[in-house]
C-alpha positions as CSV (number, residue, x, y, z in Angstrom):
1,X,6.2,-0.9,-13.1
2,X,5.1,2.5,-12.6
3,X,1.6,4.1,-11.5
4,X,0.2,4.0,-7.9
5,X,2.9,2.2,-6.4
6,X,5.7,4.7,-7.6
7,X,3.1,7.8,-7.2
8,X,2.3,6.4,-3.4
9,X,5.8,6.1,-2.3
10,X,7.1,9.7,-3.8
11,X,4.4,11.4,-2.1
12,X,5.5,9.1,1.3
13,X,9.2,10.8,0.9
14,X,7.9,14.3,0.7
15,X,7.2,14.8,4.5
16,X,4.0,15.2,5.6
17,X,1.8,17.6,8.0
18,X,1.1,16.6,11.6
19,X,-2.6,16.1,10.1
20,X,-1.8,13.8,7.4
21,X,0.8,12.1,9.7
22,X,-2.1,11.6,12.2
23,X,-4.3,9.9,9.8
24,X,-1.3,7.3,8.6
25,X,-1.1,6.4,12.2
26,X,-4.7,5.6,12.6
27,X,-5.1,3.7,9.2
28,X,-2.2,1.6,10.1
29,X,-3.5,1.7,13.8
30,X,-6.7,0.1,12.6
31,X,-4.5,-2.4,10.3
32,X,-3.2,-3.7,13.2
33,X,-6.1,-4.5,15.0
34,X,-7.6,-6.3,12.6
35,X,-4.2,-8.2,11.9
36,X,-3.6,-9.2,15.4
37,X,-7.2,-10.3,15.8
38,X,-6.7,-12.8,12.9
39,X,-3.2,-14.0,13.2
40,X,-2.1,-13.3,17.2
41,X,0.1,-10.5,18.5
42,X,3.7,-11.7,17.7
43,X,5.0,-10.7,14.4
44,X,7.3,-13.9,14.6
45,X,4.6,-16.7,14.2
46,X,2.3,-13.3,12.4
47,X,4.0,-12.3,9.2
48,X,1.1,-10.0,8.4
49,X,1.8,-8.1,11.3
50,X,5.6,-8.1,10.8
51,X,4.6,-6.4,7.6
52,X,2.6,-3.9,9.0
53,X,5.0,-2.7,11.9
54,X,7.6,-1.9,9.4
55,X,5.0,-0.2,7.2
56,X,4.8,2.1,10.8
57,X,8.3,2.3,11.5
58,X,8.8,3.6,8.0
59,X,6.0,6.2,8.2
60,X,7.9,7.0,12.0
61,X,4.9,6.1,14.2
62,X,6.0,6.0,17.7
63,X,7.3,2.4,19.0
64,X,4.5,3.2,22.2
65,X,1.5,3.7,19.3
66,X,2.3,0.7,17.5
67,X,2.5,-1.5,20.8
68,X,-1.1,-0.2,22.0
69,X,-2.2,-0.8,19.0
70,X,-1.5,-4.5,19.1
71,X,-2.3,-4.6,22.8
72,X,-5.6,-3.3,22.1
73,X,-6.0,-6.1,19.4
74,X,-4.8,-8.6,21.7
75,X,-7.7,-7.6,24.1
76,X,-5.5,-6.2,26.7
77,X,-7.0,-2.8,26.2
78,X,-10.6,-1.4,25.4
79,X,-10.9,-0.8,21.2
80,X,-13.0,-0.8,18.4
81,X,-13.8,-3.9,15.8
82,X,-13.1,-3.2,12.3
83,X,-13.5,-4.9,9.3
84,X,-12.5,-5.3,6.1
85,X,-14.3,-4.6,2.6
86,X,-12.9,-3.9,-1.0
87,X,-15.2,-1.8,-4.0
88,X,-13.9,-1.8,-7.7
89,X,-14.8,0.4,-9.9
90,X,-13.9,2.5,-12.3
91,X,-12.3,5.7,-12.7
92,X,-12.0,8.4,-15.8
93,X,-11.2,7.1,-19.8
94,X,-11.8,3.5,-18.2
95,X,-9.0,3.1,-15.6
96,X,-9.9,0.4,-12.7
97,X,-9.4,0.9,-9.1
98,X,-9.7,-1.2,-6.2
99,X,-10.5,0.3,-2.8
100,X,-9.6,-1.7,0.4
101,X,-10.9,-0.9,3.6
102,X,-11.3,-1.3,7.4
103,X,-14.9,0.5,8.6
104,X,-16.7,-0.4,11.7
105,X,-19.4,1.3,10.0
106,X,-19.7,-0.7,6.7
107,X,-22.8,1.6,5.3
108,X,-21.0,4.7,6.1
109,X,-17.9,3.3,3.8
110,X,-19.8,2.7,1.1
111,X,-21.6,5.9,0.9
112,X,-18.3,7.7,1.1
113,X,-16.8,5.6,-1.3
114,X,-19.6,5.9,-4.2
115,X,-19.2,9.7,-3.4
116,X,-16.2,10.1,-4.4
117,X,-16.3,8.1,-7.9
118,X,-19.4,9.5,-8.6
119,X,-18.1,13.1,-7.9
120,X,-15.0,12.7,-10.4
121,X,-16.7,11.1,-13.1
122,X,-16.2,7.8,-12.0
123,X,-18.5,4.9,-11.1
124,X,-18.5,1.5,-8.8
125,X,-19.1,-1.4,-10.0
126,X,-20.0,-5.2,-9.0
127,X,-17.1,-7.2,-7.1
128,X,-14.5,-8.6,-9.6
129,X,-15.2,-6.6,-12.2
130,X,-11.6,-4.9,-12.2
131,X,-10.1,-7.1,-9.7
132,X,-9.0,-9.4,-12.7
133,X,-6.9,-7.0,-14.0
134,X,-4.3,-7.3,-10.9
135,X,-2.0,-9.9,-9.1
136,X,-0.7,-9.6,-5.3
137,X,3.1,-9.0,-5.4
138,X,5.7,-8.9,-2.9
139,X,7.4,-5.7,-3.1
140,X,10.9,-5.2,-1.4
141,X,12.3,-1.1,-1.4
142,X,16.0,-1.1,-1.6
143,X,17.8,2.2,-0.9
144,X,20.5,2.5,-4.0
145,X,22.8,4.5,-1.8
146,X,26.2,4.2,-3.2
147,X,25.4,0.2,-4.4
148,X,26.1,-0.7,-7.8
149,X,22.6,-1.3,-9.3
150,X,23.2,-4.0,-11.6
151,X,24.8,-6.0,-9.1
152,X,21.7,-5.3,-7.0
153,X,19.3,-6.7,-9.9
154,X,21.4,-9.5,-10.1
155,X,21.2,-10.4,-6.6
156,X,17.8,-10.1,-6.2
157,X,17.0,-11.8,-9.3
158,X,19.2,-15.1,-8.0
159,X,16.9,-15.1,-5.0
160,X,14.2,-15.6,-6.6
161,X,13.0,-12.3,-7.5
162,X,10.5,-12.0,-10.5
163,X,11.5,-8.3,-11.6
164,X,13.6,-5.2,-10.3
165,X,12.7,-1.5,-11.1
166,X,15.0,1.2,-10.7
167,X,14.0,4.7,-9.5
168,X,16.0,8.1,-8.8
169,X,16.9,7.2,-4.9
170,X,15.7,3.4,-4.3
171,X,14.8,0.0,-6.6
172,X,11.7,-2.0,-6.3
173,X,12.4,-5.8,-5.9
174,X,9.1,-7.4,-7.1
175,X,8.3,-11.3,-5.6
176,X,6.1,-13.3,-5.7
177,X,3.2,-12.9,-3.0
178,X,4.5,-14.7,0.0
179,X,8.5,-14.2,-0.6
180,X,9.2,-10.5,-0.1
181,X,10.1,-11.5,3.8
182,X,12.4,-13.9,3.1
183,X,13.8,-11.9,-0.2
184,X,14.1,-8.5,2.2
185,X,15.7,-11.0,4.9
186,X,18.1,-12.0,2.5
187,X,19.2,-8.7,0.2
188,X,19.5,-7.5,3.9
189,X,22.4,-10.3,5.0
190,X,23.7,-9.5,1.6
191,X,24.2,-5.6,2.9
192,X,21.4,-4.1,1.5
193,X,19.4,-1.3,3.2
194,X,15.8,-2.2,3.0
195,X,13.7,0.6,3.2
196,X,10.0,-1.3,3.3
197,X,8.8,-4.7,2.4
198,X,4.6,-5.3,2.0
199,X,2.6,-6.9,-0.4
200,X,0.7,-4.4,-2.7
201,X,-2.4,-5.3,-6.1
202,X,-0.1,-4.6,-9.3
203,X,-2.0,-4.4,-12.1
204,X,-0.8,-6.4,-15.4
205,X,-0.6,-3.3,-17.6
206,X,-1.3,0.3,-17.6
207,X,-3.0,2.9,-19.2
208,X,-2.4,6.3,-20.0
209,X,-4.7,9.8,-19.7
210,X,-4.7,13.0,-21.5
211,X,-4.2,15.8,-19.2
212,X,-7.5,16.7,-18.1
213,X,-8.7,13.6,-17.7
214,X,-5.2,12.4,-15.2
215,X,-6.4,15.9,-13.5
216,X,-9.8,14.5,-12.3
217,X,-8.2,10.9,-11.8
218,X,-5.5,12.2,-9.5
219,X,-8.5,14.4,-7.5
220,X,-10.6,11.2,-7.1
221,X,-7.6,9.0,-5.7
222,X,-6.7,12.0,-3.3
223,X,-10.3,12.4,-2.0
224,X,-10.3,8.4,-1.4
225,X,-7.0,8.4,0.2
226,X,-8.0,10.6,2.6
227,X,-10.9,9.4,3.8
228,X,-10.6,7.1,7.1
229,X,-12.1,4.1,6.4
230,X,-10.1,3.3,3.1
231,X,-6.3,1.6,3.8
232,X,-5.4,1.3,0.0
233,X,-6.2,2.4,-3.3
234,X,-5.1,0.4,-6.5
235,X,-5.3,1.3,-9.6
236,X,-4.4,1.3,-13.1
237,X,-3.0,4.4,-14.9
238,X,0.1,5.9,-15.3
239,X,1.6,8.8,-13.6
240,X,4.4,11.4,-14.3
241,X,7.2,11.8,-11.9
242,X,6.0,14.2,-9.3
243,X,9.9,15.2,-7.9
């Protein structure tokens, strides 16, 4: 596995502005409402939301943010409805993307969504039309530390792991869609250091750009990624190590 998933978490590990950090906390903010509204308020019974929290403790949002957040949800505070929407599309030489989404302003999403394909050369298209081309996965970090790697495949593997992928500082421990919990749970009692645990789109193969074209890729997946409305952006190509 390489792509968006390894791309995403480097660029999570390079520290980030007060500005950027301020628009994690309200995307994961708004992740949380919608969460809580659909599953309850405690992470116990709401493995959703369990999943979320950690995604906030690992991007160090403030234990007092991510409680209003779900108290806000819960209905104990004044907040705004959000919901959910996905576009596929298609970016330069081909690649797919998916674009999810919480707006509570779905026409406003959309326009800002088309803009930015249509302004890097890519296009939207109708629903499913990419979405084919990816499976939801479990995805368990592991921090290597000083552990023996192999050992660590082999662990993980034996719980029921489908694949491990081994980067410069941390592996990825791939499961299947409901089992990353119970799998980071477990490489945890085992005396692993697990450094995030979510469910991510993994697409079933990859494809590579010439230069100029990865160029205009990478400035269409920034310019969605920064917009407010959109949570997560999946996609398709391959991309060099940025450390």
């Amino acid at each position: 596995m390489s792509g968006h998933s390894k791309w995403h978490n480097i660029q999570a590990r390079k520290g980030k502005s007060d500005a950027q950090r301020g628009k994690i906390f309200t995307k994961i903010g708004r992740e949380i409402a919608v969460i809580v509204k659909a599953g309850g308020s405690d992470p116990v019974s709401n493995p959703k939301l369990r999943d979320v929290i950690a995604k906030a403790k690992q991007n160090n949002m403030p234990n007092d943010s991510i409680e209003r957040s779900i108290k806000k949800a819960a209905g104990e505070l004044s907040g705004v409805n959000y919901e959910s929407c996905t576009y596929e599309g298609y970016g330069t030489g081909g690649s797919a993307v998916i674009v999810e989404c919480l707006t509570d302003n779905k026409n406003r999403t959309a326009g800002d969504v088309r803009h930015a394909f249509d302004k890097f050369g890519g296009s939207l298209g109708a629903t499913g039309c990419v979405s084919y081309l990816f499976k939801r996965k479990g995805i368990v970090e592991i921090d290597k530390q000083d552990k023996d790697v192999d050992s660590l495949m082999m662990d993980a593997l034996e719980l029921g792991a489908v694949d491990v992928v081994e980067y410069d500082d941390y592996c990825e421990v791939v499961t299947e869609q409901n089992e990353h919990n119970t799998i980071a749970d477990q490489m945890k009692e085992k005396g692993y250091q697990v450094l995030n645990a979510e469910t991510r789109l993994v697409p079933d193969s990859y494809v590579d750009l010439d230069q100029d074209k990865l160029v205009k890729f990478n400035r269409m997946i920034d310019l969605l990624e920064d917009l407010d409305d959109v949570q997560e952006v999946y996609h398709n190509v391959n991309l060099p190590d940025e450390e």
